[in-house]
C-alpha positions as a printed Julia matrix, in Angstrom:
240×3 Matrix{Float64}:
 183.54   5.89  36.96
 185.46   5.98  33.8
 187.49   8.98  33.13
 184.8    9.99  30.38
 181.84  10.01  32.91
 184.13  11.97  35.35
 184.36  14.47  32.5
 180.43  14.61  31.54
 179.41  14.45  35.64
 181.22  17.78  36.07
 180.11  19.26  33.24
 176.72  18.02  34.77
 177.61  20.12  37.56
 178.34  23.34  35.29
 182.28  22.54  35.61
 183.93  21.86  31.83
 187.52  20.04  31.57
 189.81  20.79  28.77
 191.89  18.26  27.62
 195.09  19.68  29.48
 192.75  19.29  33.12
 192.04  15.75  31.83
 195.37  15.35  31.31
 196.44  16.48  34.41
 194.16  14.51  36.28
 195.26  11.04  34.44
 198.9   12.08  35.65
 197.82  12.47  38.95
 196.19   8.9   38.89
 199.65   7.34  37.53
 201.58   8.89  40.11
 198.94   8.38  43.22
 199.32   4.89  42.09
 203.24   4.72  41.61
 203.51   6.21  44.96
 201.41   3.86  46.43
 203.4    1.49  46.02
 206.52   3.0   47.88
 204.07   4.45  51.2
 200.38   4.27  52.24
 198.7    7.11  50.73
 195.59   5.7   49.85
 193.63   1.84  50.19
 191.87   2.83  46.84
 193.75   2.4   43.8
 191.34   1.15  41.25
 191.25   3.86  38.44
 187.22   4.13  38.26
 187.41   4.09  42.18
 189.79   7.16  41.73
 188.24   8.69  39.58
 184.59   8.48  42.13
 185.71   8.35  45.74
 189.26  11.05  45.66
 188.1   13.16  42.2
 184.85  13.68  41.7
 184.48  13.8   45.65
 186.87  16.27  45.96
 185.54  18.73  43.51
 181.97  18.21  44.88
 183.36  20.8   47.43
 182.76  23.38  44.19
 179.24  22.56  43.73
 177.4   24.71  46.54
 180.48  26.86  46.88
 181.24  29.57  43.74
 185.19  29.03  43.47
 185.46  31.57  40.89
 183.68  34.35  43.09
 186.81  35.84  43.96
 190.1   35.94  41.46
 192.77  35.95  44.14
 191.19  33.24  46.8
 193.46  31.91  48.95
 192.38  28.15  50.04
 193.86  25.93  52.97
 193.72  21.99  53.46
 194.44  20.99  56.5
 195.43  17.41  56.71
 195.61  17.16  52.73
 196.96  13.23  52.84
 197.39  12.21  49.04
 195.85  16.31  48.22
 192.02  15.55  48.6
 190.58  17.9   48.08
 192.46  20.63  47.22
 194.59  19.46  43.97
 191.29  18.19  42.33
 190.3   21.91  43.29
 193.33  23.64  42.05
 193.34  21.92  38.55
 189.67  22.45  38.07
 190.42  26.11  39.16
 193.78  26.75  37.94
 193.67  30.72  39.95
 193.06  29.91  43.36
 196.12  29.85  45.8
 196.71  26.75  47.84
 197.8   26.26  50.96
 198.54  22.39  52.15
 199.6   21.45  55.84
 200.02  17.96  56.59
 202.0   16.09  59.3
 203.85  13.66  57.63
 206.96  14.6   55.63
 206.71  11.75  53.34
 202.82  12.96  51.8
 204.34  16.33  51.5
 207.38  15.06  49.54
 204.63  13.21  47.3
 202.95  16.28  47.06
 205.77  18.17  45.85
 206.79  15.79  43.13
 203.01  15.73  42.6
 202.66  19.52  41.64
 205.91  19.23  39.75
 204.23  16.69  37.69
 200.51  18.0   37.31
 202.93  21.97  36.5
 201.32  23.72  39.14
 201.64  27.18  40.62
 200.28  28.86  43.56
 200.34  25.81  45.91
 202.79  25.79  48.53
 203.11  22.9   51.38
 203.58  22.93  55.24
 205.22  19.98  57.1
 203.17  20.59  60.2
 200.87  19.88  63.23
 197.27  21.43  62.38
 197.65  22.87  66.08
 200.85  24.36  65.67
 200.26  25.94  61.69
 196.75  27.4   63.51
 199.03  29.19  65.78
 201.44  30.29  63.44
 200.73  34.43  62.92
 201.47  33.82  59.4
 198.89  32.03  58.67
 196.15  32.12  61.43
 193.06  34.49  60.16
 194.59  33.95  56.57
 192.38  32.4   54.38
 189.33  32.79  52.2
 188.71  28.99  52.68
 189.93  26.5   54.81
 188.86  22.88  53.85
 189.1   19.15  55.57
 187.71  15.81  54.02
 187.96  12.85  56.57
 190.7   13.77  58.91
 188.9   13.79  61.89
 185.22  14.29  63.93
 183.83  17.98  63.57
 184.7   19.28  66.85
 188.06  18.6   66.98
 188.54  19.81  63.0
 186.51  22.9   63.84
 189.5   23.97  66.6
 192.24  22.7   63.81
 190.42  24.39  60.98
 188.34  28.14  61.91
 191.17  29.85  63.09
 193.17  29.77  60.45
 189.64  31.5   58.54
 189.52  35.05  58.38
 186.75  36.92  59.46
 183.79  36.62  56.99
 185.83  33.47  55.25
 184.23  29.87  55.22
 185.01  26.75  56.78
 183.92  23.78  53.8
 183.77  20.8   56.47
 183.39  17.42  53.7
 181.61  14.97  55.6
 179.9   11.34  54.77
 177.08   9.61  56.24
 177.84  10.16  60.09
 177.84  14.09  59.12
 174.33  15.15  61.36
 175.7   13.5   64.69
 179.1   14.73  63.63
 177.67  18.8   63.72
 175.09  17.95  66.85
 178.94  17.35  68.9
 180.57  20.17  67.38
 178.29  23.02  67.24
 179.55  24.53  71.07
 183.0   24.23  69.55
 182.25  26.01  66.41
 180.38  28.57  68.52
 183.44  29.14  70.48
 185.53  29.41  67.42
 184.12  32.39  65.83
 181.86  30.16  63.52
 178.46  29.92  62.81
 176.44  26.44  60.26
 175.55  28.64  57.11
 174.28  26.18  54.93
 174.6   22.03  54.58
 174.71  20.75  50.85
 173.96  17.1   51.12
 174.01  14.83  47.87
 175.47  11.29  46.83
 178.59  10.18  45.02
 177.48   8.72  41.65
 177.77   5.27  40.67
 178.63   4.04  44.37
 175.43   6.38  45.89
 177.2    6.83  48.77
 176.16   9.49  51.08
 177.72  12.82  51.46
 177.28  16.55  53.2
 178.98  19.34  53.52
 178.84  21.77  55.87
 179.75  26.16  55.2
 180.64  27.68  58.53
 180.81  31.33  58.26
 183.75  32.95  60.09
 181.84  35.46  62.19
 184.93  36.66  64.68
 188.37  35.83  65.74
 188.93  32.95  67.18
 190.38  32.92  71.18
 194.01  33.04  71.35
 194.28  29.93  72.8
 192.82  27.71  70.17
 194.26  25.63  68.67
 195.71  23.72  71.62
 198.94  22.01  71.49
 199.53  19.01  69.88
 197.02  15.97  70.68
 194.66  17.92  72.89
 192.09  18.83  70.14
 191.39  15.14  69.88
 191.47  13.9   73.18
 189.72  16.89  74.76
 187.6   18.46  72.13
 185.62  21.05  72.99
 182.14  19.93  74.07
């Protein structure tokens, strides 16, 4: 996918770049890519592949979900890696306020030079554990949206991911082909979380016709104090 048919699928989709989000994205692809090259951030680096698989899927999260509802929404990405989904987001919605945690203090130093680069505002990043940030009083029952794109299996991103939601918020759970058997294991935990499946938007990636759903989880009540669990236990022992 060229940048040109990432710029007429969007508008496709009812989303219109100007040449300054254009422009942002190309910088974003130059510096992904110069990165790269210093630490793993990502095993695609092919500018059409870019432009499909991390851009376009990224801002797919927009299509069943009305990012413009609310003026002042606050948005979390847990696990961001290299910023999918939520940079794609923020420059294709310039007003909503981002929140990235990620584990690994190199991705949030690229991060940081990356929303330097792309002059962005409203984003600030968390050198964190998912289980510790959820337990963090600043943050936990925060957000409008929390979001997660391939960082791990439903249950366990349900306990990293709903209780940093607050009550009435939605959990935007990006998931590929595995995403049915994925939500059959997770629905106790998401029931146990405060959460509840409020609609599944299912579709596939142009030009590759790859297979993707994702999932809205409605925030229905507070999570239980003790969720998340410490560090590692999510994964090992999700709940089941």
């Amino acid at each position: 996918m060229r940048p040109e048919q990432f710029s007429e699928a969007l508008k496709e989709k009812g989303i219109e770049l100007t040449n300054r989000q254009m422009e942002q994205f190309s910088v974003y692809f130059k510096t992904l890519v110069e990165w790269n090259e210093k630490m793993n951030l990502t095993a695609i680096t092919d500018e059409s592949e870019v432009y499909v698989k991390h851009f376009f899927d990224s801002i797919s999260a927009a299509f069943n979900y009305n990012f413009n509802e609310n003026k002042s929404l606050t948005v979390c990405d847990v696990g961001a890696g290299a910023g999918f989904p939520s940079i794609p987001l923020k420059i294709c919605f310039p007003h909503i306020q981002v929140t990235i945690v990620d584990s690994l203090k190199k991705r949030i130093g690229f991060l940081e030079e990356l929303a330097d680069q792309l002059d962005l505002d409203g984003v600030a990043f968390y050198h964190d554990r998912a289980e510790q940030f959820g337990q963090n009083k600043s943050f936990r029952g925060q957000f409008d949206v929390v979001l997660a794109r391939a960082v791990a299996r439903m249950s366990v991103l349900s306990e990293l991911c709903l209780p940093l939601v607050k009550k009435d918020g939605i959990f935007l759970v990006m998931k590929g082909a595995q995403a049915a058997d994925e939500l059959s294991d997770a629905e106790r935990a998401i029931q146990v979380l405060g959460g509840k499946v409020e609609d599944a938007f299912t579709f596939s990636l142009p030009v590759e016709d790859s297979d993707r759903t994702i999932y809205h989880i409605r925030k229905l009540k507070n999570s239980p104090k003790k969720y998340p669990r410490k560090p590692g236990t999510p994964n090992k022992e999700p709940i089941m």
